[in-house]
SEVO-394670 format. One record per residue (C-alpha): residue number from 1; residue in three letters; x, y, z. Coordinates in nm, 4 decimals. Each point is the difference from the previous one (the first is absolute). Layout:
REM SEVO-394670
seq, type, east, north, up
NUM, ALA, X, Y, Z;
...
//
This chain:
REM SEVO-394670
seq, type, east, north, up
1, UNK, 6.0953, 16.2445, 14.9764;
2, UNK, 0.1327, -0.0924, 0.3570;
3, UNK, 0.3302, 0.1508, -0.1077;
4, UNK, -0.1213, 0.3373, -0.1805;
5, UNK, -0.1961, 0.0920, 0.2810;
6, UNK, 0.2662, -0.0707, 0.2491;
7, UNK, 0.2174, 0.2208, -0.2278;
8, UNK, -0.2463, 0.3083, 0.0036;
9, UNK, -0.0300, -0.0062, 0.3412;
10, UNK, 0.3800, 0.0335, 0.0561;
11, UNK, -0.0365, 0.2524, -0.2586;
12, UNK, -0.2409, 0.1911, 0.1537;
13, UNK, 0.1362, -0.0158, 0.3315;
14, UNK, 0.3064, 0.1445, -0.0906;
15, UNK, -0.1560, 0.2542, -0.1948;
16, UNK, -0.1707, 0.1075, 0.3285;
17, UNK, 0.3527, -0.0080, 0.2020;
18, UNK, 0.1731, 0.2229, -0.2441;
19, UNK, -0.2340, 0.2639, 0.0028;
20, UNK, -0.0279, -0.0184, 0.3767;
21, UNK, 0.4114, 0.0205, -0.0256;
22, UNK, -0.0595, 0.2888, -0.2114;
23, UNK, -0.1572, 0.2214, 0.2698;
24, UNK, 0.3060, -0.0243, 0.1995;
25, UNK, 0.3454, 0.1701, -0.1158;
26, UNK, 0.2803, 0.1901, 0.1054;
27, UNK, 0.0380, 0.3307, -0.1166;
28, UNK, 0.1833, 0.0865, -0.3733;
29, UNK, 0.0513, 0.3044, -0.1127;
30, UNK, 0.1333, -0.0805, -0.3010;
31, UNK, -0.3293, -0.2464, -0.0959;
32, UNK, -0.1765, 0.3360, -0.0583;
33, UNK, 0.1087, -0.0383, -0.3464;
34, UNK, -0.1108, -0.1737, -0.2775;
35, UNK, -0.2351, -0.2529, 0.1490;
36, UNK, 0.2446, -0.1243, 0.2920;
37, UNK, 0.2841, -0.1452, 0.1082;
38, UNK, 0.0994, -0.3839, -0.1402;
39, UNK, 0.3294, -0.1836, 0.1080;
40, UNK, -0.1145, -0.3147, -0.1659;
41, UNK, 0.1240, -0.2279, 0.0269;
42, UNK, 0.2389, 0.0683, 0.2601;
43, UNK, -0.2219, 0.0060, 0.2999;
44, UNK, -0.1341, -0.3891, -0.1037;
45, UNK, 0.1981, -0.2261, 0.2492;
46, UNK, 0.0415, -0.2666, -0.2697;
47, UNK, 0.2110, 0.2676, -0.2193;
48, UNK, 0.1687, 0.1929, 0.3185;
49, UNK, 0.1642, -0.3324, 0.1384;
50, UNK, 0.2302, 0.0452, -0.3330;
51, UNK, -0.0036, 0.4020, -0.0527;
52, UNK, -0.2886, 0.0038, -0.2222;
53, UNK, 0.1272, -0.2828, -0.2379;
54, UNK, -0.3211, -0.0880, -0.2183;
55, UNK, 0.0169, -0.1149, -0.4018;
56, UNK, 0.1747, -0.3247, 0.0599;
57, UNK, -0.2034, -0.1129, 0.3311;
58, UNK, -0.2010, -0.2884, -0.0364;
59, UNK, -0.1209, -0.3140, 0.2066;
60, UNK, -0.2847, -0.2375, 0.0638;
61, UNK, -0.1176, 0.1658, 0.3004;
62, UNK, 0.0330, 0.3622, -0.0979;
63, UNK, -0.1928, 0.2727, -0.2303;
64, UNK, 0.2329, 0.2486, -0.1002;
65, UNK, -0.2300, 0.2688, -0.2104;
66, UNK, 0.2872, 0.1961, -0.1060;
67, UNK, 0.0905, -0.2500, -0.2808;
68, UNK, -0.3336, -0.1865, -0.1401;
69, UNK, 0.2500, -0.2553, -0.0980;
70, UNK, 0.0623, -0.1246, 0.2792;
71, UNK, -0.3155, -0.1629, 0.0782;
72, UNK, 0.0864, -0.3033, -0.2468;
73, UNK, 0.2026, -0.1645, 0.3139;
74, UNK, -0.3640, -0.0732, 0.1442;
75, UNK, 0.0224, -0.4175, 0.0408;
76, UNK, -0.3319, -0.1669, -0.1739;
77, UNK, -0.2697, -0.1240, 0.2648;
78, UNK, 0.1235, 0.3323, 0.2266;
79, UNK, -0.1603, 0.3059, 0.1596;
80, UNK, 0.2427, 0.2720, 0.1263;
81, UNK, -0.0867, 0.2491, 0.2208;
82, UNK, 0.2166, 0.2956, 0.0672;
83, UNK, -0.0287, 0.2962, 0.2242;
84, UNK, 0.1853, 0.2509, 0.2035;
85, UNK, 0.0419, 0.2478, 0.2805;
86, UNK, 0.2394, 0.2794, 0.1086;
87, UNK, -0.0192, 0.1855, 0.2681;
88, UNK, 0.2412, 0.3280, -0.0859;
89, UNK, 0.1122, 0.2659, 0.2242;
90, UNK, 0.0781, 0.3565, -0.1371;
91, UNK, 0.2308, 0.3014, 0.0905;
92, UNK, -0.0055, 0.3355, -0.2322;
93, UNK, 0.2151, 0.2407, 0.0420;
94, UNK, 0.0364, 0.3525, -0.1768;
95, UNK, 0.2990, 0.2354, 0.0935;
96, UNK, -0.1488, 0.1000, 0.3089;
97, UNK, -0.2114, -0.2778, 0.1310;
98, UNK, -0.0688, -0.3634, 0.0329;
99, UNK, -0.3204, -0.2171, 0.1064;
100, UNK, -0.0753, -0.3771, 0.0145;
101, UNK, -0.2955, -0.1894, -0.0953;
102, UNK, -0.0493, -0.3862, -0.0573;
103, UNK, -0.2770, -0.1855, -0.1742;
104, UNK, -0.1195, -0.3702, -0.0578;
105, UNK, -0.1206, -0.1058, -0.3501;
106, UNK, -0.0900, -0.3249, -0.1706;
107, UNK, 0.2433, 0.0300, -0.2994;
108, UNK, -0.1753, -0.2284, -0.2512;
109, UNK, -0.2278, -0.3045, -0.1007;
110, UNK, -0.0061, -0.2369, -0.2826;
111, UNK, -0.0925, -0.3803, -0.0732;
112, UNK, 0.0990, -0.1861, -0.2747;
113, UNK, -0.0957, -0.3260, -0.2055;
114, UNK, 0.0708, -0.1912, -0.2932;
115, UNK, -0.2635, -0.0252, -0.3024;
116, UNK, 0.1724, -0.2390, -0.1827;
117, UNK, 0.3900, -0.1180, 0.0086;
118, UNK, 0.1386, 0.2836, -0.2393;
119, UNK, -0.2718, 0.2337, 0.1553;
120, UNK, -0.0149, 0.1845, 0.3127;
121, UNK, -0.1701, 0.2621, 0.1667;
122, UNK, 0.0032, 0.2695, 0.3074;
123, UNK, -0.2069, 0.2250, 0.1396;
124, UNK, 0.0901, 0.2586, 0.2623;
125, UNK, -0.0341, 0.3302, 0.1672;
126, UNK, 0.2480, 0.2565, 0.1480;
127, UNK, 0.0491, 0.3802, 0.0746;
128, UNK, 0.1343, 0.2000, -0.2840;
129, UNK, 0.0308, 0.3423, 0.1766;
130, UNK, -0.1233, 0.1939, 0.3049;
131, UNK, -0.0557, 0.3419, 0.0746;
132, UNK, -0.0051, 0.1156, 0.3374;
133, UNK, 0.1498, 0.3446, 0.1122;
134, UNK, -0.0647, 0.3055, 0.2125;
135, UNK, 0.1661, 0.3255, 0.0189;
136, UNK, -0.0281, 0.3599, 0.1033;
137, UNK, 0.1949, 0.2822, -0.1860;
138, UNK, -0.0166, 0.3370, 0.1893;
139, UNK, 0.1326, 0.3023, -0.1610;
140, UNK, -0.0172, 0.3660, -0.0225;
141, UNK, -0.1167, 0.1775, -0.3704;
142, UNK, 0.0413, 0.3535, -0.0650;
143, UNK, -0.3299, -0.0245, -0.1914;
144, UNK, -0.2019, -0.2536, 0.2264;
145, UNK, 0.1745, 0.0938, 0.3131;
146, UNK, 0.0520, -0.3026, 0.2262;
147, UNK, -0.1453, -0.3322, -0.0754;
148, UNK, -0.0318, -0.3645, 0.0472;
149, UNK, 0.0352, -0.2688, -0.2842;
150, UNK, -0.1492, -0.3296, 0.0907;
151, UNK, 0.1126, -0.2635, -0.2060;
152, UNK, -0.1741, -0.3914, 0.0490;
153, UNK, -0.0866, -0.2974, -0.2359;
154, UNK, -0.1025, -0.3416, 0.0922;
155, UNK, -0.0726, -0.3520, -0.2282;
156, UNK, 0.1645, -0.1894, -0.2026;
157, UNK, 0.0168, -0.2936, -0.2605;
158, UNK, -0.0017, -0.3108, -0.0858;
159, UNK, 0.0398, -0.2881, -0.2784;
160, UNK, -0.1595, -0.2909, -0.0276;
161, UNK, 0.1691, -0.2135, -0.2497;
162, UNK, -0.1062, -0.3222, -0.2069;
163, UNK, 0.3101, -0.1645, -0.1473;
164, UNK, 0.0532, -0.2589, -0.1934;
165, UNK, 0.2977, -0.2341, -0.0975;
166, UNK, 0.1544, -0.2803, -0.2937;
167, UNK, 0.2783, -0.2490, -0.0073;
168, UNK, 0.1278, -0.0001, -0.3007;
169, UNK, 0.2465, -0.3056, 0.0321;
170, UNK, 0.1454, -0.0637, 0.3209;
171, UNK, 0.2459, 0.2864, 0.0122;
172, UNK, -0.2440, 0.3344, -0.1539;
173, UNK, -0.2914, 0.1510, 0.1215;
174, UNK, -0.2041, 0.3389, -0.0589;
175, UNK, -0.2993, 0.1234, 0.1531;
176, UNK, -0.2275, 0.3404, 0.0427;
177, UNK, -0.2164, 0.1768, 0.2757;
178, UNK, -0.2829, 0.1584, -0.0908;
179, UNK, -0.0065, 0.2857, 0.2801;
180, UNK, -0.2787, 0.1786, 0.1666;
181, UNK, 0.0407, 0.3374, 0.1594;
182, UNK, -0.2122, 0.1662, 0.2515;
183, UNK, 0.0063, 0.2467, 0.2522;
184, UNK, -0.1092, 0.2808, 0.1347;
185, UNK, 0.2341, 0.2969, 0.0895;
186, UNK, -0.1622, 0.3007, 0.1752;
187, UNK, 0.2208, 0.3365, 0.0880;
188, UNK, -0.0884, 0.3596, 0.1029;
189, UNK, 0.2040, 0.3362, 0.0563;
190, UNK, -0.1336, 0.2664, 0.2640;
191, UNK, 0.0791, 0.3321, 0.0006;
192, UNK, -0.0323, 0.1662, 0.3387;
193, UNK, 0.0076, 0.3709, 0.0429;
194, UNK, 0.1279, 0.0948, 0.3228;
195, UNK, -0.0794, 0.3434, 0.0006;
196, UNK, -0.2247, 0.1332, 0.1854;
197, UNK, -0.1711, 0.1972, -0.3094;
198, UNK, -0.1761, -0.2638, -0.2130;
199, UNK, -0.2108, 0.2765, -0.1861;
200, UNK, 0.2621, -0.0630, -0.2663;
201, UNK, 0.1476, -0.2950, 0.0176;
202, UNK, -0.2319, -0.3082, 0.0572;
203, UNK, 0.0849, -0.3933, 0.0607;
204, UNK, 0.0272, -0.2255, -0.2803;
205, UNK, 0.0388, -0.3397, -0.0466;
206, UNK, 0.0471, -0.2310, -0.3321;
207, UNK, -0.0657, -0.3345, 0.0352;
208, UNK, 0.0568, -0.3069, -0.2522;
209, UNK, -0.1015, -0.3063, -0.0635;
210, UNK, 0.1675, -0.2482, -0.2123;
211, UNK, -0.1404, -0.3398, -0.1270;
212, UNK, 0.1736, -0.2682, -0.1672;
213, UNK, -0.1860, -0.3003, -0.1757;
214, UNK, 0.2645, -0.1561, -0.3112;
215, UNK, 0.1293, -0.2748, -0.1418;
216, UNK, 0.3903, -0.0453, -0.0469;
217, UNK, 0.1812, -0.2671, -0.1219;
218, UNK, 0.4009, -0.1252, 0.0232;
219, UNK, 0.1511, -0.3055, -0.1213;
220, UNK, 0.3274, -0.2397, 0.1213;
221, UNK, 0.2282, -0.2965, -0.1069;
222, UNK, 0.2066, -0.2182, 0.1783;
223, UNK, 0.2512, -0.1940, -0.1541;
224, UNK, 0.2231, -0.2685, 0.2263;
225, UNK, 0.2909, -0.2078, -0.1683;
226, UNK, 0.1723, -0.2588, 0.1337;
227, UNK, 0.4070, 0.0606, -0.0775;
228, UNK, 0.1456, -0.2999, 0.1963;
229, UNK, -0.1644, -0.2531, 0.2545;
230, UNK, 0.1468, 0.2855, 0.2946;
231, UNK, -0.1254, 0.3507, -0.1576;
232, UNK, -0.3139, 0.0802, -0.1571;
233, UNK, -0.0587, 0.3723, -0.1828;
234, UNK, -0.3173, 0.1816, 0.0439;
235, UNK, -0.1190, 0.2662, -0.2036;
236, UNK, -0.3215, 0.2881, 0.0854;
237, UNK, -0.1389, 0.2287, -0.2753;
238, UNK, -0.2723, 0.2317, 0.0651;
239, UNK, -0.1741, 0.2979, -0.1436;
240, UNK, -0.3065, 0.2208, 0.0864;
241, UNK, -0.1224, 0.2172, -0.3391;
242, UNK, -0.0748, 0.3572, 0.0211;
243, UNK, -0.3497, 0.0437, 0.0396;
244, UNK, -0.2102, 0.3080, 0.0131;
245, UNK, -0.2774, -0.0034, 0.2586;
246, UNK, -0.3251, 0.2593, 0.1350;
247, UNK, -0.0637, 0.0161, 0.3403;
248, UNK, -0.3332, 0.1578, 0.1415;
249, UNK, 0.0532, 0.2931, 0.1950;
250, UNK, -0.2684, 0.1992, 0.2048;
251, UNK, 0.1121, 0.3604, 0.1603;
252, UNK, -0.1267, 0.2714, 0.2050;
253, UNK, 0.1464, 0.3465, 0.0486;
254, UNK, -0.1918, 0.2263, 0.2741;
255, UNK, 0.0642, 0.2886, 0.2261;
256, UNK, -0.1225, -0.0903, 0.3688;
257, UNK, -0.0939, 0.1905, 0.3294;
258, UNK, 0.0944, -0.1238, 0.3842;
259, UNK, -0.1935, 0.0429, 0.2765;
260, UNK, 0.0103, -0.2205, 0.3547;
261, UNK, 0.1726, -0.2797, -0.2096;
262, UNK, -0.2179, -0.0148, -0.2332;
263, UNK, 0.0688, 0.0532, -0.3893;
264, UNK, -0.2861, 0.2097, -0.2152;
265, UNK, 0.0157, -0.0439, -0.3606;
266, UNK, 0.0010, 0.3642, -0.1642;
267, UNK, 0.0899, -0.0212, -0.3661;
268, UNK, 0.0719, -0.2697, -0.2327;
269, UNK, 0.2912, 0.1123, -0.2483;
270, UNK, 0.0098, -0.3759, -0.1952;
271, UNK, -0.2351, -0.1368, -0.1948;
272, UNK, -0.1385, 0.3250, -0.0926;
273, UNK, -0.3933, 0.0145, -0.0651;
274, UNK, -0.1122, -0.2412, -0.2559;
275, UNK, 0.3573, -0.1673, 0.0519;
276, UNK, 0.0460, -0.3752, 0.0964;
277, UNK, 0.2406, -0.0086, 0.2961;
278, UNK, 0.1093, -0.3605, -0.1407;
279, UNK, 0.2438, -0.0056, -0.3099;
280, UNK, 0.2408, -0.2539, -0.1299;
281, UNK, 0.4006, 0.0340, -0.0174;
282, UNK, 0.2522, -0.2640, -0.1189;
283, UNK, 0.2634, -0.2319, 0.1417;
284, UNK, 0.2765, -0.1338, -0.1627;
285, UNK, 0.2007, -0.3320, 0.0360;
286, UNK, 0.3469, -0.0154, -0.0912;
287, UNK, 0.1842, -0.1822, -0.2334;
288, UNK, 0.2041, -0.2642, 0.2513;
289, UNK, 0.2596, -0.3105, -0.0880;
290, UNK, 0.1412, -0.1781, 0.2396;
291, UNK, 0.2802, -0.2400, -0.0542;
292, UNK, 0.1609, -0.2213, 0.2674;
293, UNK, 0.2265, -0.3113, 0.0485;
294, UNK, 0.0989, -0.2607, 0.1808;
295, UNK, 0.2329, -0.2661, 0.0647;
296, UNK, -0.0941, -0.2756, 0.2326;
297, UNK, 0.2723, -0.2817, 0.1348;
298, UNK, -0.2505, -0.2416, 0.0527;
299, UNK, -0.1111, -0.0614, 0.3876;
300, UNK, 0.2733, 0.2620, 0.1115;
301, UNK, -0.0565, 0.3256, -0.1299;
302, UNK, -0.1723, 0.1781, -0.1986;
303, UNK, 0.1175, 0.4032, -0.1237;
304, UNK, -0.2082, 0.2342, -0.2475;
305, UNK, -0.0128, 0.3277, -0.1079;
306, UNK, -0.2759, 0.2408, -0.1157;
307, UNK, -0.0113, 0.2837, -0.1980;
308, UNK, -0.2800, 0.2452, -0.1165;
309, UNK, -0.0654, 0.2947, -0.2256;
310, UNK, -0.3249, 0.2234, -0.0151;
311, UNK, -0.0568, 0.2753, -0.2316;
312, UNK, -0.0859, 0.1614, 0.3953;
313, UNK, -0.0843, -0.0556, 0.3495;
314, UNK, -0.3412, -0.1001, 0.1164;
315, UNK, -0.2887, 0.0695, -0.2323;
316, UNK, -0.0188, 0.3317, -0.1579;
317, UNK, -0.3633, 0.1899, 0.1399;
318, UNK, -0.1021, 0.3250, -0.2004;
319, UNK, -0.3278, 0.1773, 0.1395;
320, UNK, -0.1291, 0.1580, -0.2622;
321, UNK, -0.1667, 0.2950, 0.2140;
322, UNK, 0.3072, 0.0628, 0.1704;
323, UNK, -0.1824, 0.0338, 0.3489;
324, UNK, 0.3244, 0.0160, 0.2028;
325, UNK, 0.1942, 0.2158, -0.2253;
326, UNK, 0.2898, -0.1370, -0.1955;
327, UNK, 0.1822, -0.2660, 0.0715;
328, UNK, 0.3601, -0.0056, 0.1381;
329, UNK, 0.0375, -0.3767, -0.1084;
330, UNK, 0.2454, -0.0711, -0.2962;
331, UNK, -0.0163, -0.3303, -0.1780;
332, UNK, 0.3323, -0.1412, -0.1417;
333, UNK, 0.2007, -0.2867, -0.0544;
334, UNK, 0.0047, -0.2790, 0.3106;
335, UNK, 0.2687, -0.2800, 0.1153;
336, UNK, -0.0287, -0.2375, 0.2250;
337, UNK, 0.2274, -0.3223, 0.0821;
338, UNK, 0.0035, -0.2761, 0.2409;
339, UNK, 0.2754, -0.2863, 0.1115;
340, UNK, -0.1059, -0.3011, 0.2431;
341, UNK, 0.1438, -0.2669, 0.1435;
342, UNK, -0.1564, -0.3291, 0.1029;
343, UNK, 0.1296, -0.2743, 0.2155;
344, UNK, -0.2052, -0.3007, -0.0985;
345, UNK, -0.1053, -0.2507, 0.2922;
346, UNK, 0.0388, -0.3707, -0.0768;
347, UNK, -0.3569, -0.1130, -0.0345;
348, UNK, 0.1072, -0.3479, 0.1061;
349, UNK, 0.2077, 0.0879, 0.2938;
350, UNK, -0.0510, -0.1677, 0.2808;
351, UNK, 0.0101, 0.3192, 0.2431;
352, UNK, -0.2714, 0.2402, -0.0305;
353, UNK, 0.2988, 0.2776, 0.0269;
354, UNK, 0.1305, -0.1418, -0.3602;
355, UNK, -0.2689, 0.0509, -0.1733;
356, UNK, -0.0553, 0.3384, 0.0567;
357, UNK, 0.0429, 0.2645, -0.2412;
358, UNK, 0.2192, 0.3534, 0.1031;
359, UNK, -0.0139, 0.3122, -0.2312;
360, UNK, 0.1088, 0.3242, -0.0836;
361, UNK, 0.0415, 0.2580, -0.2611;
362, UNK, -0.0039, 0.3935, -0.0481;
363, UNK, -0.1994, 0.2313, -0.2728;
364, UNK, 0.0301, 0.3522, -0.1232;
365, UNK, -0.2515, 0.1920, -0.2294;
366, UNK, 0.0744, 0.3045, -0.1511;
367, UNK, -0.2279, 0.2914, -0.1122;
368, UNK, -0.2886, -0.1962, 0.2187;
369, UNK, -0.1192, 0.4006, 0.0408;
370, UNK, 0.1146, 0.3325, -0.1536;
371, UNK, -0.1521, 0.3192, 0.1240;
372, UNK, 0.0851, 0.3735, -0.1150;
373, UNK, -0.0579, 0.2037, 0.3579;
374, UNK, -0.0294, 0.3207, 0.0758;
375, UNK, 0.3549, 0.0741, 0.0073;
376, UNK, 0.0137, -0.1005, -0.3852;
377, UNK, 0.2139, -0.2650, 0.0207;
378, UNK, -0.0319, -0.3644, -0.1179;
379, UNK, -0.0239, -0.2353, 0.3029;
380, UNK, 0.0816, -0.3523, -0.1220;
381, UNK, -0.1540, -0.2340, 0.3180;
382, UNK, 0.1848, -0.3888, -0.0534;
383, UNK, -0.1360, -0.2583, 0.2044;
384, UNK, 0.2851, -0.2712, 0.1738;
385, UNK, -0.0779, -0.2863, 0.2410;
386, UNK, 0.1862, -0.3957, 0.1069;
387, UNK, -0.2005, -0.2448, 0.1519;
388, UNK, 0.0736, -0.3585, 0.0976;
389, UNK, -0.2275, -0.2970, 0.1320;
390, UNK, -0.1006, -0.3392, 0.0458;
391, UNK, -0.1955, -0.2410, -0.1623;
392, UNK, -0.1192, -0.3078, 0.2416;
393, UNK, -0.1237, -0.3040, -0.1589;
394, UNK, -0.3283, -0.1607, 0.0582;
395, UNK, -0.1860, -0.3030, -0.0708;
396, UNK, 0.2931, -0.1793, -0.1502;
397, UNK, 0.0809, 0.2866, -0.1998;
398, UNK, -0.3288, 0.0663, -0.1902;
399, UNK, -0.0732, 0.2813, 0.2228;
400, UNK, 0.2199, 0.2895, 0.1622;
401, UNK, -0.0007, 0.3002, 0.2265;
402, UNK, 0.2681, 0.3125, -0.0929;
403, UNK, 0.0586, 0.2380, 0.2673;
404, UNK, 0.2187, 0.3314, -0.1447;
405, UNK, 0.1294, 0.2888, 0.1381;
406, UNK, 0.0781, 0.2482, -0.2069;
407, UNK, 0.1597, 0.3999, -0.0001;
408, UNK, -0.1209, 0.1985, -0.2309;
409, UNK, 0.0980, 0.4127, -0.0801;
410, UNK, -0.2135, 0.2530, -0.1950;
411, UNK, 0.0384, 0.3625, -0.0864;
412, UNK, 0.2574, 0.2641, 0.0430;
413, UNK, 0.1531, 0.1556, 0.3327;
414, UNK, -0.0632, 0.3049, -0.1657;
415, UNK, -0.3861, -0.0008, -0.0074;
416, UNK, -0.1640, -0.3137, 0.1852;
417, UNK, 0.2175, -0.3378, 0.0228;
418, UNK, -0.2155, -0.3199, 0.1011;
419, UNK, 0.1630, -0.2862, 0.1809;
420, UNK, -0.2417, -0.3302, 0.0368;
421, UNK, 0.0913, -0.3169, 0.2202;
422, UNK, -0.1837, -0.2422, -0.1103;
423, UNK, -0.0843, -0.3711, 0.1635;
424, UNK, -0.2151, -0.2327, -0.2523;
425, UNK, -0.1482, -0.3282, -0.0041;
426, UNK, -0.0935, -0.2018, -0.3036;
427, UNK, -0.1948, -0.2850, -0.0378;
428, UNK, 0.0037, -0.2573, -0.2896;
429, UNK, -0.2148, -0.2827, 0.0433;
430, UNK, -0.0296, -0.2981, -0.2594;
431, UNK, -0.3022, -0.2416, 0.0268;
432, UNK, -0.0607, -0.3429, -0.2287;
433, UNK, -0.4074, 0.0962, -0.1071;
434, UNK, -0.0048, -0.1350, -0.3229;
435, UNK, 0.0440, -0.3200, 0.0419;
436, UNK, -0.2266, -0.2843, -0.0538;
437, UNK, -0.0010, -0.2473, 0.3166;
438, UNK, 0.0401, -0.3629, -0.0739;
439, UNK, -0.1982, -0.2499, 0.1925;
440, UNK, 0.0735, -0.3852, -0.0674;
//
């Protein structure tokens, strides 16, 4: 009992900080879309030290979410606890401007124990997307004269996962995570008439909503194989099944008056009498396999490779009112692939400096975000990054810090590019509380 409630509290807390992170945010134009902006899991610091490397990662110290598997190298008797931080700073740029904005986030938070010897189990929390974006749009209309478009949205996402994980023999395991996502995303468009004559033309505003309360699951393997007593083969399988999900959305359409700063409600457009202004739309999760390998030369280095296939980016969101108009979003086929390079410390070196761990690695993700503008063209936006870092030893080895610093490139020159610098700090500490003390 000692333990669960210590659990929930750490649980709880980091609920708390999330959400508190979650007010915060640097400004995304393209996380109007959908319901945000994700570059899981290359913002984690564990996965930007080797260039978002994930499917074959696994220690005793470490929960790594992105393959269930992987929670089968939890030691018996042991409690893990992982979390992170970043602290990012942004530049945009469009073709004829730039700005800069930086941000501080805790990344993620997960423990993890063993149930039995074959069976182990994880539970954790992180940020699955954010919203956060502000923009004005001024133009002149031959109809509407000149005007004002305001465009903002703020919120976000999150998943809280419970995963579990079995040996099966010493060199297979497989696991799950049952996910949980919530969130609330709210967004709004104002139209401002700048004419003097409002007789005809009156202020609107449509505002939205959007709720998210589901279940998702995805499931992982590891397989590691011993080829000589120098090089061992590792092996990471995963796949997340196309699921088909409602989300709860609540919208309000309205014509407005000014006067001294001060907003007057005049008309409501949507719901209409009678109508409820809360309705429910869908969400869609992809189809996604991921595949990666590695080949480790035991206590010297270890390389792997990732690979990944969606049926499309992010999660596909269809409002079935269409409050915002159609959207410009296209969902297709999307790549990604990752390489890393470790440089393993000597765990029984003498010098502190040995036993440290250096890495590196580079991703790129293809069709992350396809939009058909204006100009009715096809804008394909890939997402590229590197990132290297170090992993320092701790309590002879059963706990370590990672700092990263990673580079990581968003968007197209054309439209809006996004460049993030990004320092992080990961913690993964592993504590003996199962066992049974022996007194003679």
């Amino acid at each position: 009992m000692r333990y669960i409630k210590i659990l929930l509290c750490i649980l709880l807390s980091g609920v708390g900080a999330i959400g508190a992170s979650a007010q915060n945010g640097i400004n995304s134009p393209y996380s109007q879309y959908g319901i945000g902006m994700s570059h899981l899991p290359y913002n984690l610091p564990f996965a930007a030290s080797m260039g978002g490397v994930v499917y074959t990662r696994a220690a005793t110290n470490m929960v790594n979410p992105f393959n269930p598997a992987s929670y089968a190298a939890i030691q018996p008797a042991s409690f893990v606890f992982d979390m992170g931080l970043s602290l990012d700073m942004v530049r945009l740029q469009d073709p004829s401007s730039s700005i800069s904005d930086g941000d501080g986030n805790i990344g993620y938070l997960s423990v993890a124990f063993p149930l039995t010897n074959w069976w182990k189990t994880s539970l954790g929390l992180l940020p699955l997307t954010e919203v956060n974006y502000e923009s004005v749009q001024t133009l002149t209309d031959e109809q509407y004269g000149k005007m004002k478009n305001i465009y903002d949205g703020n919120g976000g996402t999150s998943r809280i996962f419970w995963g579990n994980a079995f040996n099966i023999g010493k060199e297979l395991a497989i696991g799950f995570n049952a996910n949980y996502l919530c969130g609330t995303i709210e967004r709004a468009i104002t139209y401002d008439f700048l004419n003097n004559d409002t007789s005809h033309f009156i202020d609107s505003r449509r505002g939205k909503s959007t709720r998210l309360s589901n279940f998702t699951f995805d499931f992982g393997l590891q397989y590691t194989h011993a080829l000589n007593e120098q090089y061992t083969l590792g092996v990471g399988l995963t796949l997340t099944p196309h699921q088909t999900l409602s989300v709860r959305d609540n919208a309000l359409i309205y014509t407005f008056v000014s006067s001294a700063a001060i907003e007057y409600m005049r008309d409501t457009i949507f719901p209409s009498a009678g109508e409820s202004s809360e309705y429910r739309s869908t969400l869609e999760q992809p189809m996604k396999v991921g595949l990666g390998l590695s080949l480790q030369h035991n206590k010297h280095w270890n390389l792997a490779v990732d690979a990944s296939y969606a049926t499309f980016g992010g999660m596909k969101y269809t409002d079935t009112r269409n409050i915002f108009g159609e959207t410009v979003v296209i969902y297709d086929n999307n790549f990604g692939t990752a390489v890393g390079l470790q440089l393993l410390g000597d765990p029984d070196a003498a010098k502190y400096v040995r036993r440290i761990t250096l890495s590196a690695g580079a991703h790129y993700e293809a069709g992350k975000l396809q939009l058909q503008m204006a100009d009715n063209q096809r804008h394909s936006l890939n997402e590229w990054g590197c990132g290297l870092g170090l992993t320092l030893p701790m309590r002879r080895g059963r706990s370590s810090l990672t700092l990263s610093l990673s580079y990581d490139n968003f968007g197209s020159p054309d439209l809006l590019r996004r460049e993030c610098l990004s320092i992080g700090l990961s913690m993964g500490s592993c504590e003996s509380w199962f066992m049974k003390r022996k007194y003679n």
